[in-house]
DSSP file (Angstrom, degrees, kcal/mol; ACC not computed):
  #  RESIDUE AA STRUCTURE BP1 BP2  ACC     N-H-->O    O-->H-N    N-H-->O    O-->H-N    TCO  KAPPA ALPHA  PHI   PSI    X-CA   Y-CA   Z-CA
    1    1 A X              0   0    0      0, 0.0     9,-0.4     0, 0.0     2,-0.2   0.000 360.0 360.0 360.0 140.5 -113.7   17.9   53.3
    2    2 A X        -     0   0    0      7,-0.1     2,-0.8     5,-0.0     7,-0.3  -0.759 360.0 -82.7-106.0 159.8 -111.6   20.0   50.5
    3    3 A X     >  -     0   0    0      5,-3.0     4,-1.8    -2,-0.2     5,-0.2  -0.583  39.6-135.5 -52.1 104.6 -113.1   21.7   47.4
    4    4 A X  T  4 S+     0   0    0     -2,-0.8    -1,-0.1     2,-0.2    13,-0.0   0.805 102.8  54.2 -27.0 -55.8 -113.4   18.5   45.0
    5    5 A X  T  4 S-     0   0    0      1,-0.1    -1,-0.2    17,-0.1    12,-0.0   0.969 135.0  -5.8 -27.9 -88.9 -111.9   21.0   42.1
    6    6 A X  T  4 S-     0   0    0      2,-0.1    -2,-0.2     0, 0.0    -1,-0.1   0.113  89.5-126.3-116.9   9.4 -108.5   22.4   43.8
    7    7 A X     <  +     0   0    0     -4,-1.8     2,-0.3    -5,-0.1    -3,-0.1   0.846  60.7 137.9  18.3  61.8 -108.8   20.9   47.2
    8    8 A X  S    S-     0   0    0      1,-0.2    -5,-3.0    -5,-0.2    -1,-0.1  -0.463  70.9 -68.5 -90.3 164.8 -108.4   24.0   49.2
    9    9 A X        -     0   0    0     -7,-0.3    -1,-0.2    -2,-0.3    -6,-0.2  -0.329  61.1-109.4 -53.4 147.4 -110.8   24.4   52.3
   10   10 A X        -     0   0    0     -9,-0.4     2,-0.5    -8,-0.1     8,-0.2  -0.554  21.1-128.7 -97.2 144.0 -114.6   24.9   51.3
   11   11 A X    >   -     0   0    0      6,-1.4     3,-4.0    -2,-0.1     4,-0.2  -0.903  10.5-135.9-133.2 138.2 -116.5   28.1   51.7
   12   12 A X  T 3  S+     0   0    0     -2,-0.5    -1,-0.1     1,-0.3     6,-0.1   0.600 109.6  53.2 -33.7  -8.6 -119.9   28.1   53.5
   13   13 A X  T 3  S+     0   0    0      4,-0.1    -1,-0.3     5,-0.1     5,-0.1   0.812 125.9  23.7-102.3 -20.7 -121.2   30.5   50.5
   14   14 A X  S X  S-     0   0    0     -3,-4.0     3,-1.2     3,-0.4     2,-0.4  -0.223  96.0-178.4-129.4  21.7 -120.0   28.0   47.9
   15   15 A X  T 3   +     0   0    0      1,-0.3     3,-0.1    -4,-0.2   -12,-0.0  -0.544  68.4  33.4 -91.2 146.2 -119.9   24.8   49.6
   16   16 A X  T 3  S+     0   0    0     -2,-0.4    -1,-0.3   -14,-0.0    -4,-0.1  -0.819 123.7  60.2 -85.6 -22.4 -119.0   22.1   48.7
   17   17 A X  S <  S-     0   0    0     -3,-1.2    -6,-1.4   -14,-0.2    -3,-0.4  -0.112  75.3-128.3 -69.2 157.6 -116.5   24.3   46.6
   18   18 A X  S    S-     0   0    0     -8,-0.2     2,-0.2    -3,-0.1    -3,-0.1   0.636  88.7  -4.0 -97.2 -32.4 -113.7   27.0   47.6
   19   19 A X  S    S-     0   0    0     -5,-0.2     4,-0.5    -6,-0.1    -2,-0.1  -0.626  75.8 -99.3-164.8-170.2 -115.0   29.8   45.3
   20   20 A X  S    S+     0   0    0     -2,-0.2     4,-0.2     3,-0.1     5,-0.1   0.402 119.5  69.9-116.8 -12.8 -117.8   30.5   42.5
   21   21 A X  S  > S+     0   0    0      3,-0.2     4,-4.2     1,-0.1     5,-0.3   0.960 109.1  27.9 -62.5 -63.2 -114.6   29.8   40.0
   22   22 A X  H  > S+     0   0    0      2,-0.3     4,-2.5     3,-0.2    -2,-0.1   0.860 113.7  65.3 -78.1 -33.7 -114.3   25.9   40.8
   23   23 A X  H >> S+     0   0    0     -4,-0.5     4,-0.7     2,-0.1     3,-0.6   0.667 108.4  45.3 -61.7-108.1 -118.2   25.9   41.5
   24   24 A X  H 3> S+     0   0    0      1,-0.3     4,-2.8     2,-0.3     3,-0.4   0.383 106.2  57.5  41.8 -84.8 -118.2   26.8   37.6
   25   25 A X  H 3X S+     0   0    0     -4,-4.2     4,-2.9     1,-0.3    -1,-0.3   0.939 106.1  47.5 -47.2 -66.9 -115.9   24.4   36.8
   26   26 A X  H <X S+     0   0    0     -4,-2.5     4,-0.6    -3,-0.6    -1,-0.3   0.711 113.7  47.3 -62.2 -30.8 -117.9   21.9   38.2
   27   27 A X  H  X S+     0   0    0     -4,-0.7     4,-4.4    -3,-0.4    -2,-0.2   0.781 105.9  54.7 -17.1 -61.7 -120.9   23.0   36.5
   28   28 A X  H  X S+     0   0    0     -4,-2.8     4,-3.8    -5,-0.4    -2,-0.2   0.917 105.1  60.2 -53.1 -44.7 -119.3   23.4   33.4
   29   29 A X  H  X>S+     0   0    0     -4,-2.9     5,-2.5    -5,-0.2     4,-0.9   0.840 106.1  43.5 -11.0 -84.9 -118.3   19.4   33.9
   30   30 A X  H ><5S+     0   0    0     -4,-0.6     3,-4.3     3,-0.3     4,-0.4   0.949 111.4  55.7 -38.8 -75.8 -122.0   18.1   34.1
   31   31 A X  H 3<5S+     0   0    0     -4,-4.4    -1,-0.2     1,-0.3    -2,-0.2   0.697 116.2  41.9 -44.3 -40.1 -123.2   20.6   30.7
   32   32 A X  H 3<5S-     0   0    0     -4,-3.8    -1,-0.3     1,-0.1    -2,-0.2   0.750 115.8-113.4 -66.3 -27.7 -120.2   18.7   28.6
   33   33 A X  T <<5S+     0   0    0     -3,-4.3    -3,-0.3    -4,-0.9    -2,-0.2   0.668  75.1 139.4  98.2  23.0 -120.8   15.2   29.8
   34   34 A X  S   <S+     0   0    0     -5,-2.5    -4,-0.2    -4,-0.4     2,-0.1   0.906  80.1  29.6 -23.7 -62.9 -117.2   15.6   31.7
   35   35 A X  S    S+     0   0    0     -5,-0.2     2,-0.3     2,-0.0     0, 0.0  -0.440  79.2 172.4-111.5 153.9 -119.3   13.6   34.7
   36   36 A X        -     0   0    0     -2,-0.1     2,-0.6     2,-0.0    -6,-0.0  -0.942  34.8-124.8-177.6 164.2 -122.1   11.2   34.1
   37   37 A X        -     0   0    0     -2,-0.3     2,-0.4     0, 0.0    -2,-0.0  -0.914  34.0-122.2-107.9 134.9 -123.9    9.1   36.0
   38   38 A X        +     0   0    0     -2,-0.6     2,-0.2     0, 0.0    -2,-0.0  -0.643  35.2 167.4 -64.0 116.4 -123.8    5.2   34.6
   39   39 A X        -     0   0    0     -2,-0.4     2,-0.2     4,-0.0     3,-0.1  -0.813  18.7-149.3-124.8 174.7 -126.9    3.8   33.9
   40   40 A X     >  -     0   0    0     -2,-0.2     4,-0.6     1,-0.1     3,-0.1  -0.538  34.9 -92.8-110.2-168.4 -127.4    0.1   31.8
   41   41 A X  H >> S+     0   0    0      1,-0.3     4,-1.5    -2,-0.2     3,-1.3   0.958 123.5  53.1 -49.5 -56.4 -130.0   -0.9   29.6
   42   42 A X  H 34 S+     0   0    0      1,-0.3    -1,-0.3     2,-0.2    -3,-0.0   0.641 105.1  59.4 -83.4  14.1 -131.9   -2.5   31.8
   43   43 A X  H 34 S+     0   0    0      1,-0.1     3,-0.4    -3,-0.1    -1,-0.3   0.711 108.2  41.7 -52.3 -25.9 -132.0    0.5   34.2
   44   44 A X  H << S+     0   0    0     -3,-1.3    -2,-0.2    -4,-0.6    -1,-0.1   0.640 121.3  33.7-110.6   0.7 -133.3    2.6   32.3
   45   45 A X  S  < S+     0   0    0     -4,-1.5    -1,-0.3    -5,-0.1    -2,-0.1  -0.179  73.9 146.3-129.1  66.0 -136.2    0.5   30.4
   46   46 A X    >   -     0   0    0     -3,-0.4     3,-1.9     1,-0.0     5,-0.1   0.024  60.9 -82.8 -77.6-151.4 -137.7   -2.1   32.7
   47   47 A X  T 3  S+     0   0    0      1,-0.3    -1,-0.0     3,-0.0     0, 0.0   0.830 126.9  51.2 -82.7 -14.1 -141.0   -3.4   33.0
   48   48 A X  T 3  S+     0   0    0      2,-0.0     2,-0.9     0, 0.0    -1,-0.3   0.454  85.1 104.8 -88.1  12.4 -142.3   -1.0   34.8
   49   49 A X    <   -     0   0    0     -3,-1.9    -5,-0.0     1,-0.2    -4,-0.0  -0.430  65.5-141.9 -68.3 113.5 -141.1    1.4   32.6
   50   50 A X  S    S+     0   0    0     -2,-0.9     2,-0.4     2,-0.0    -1,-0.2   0.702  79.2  89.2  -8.6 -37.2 -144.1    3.1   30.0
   51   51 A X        -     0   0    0      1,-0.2     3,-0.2    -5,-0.1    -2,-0.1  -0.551  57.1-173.8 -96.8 135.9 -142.1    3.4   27.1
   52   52 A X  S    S+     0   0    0     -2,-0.4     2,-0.4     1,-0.3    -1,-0.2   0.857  77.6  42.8 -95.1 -23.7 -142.3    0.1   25.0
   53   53 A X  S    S-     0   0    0      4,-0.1    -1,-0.3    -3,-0.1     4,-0.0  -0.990  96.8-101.8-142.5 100.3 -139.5    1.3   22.6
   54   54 A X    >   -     0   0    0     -2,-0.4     3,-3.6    -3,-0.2    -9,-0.0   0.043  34.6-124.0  -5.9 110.9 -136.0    3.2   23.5
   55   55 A X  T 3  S+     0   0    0      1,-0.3    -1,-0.1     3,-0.0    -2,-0.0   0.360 103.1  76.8 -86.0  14.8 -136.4    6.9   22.8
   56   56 A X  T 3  S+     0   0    0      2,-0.0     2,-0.7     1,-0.0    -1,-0.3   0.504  86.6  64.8 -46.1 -27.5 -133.5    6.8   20.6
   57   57 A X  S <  S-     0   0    0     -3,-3.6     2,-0.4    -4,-0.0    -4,-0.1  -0.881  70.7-150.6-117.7 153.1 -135.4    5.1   17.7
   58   58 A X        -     0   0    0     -2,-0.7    -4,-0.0     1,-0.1    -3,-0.0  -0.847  19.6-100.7-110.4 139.3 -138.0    6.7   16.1
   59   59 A X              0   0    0     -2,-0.4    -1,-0.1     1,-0.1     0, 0.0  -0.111 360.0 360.0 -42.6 166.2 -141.3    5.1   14.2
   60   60 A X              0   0    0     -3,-0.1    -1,-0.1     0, 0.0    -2,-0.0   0.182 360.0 360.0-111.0 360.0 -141.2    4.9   11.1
């Protein structure tokens, strides 16, 4: 396996990552939305779900 960042060799204090730079990086990723995980509608409301209404809209 290589660092996912710079694909150098990983080290055991930072692995999967080379360094605390490129762990960083890959942090930074995630906070921006760089990376995201896909979800659809119906993942994320289904029946079992609580919510009757998408917490994007708000009552009125």
């Amino acid at each position: 396996m290589t660092c996912p960042i710079c694909k150098k060799a990983p080290v055991a204090r930072y692995r999967p990552f080379c360094s605390k730079r490129c762990a960083d990086v890959d942090l930074g990723r995630w906070m921006t939305g760089s990376y995201a995980i896909p979800v659809t509608d119906e993942d994320a409301f289904s029946e079992d779900s609580p919510h009757d209404t998408p917490s994007r809209e708000r009552p009125h």
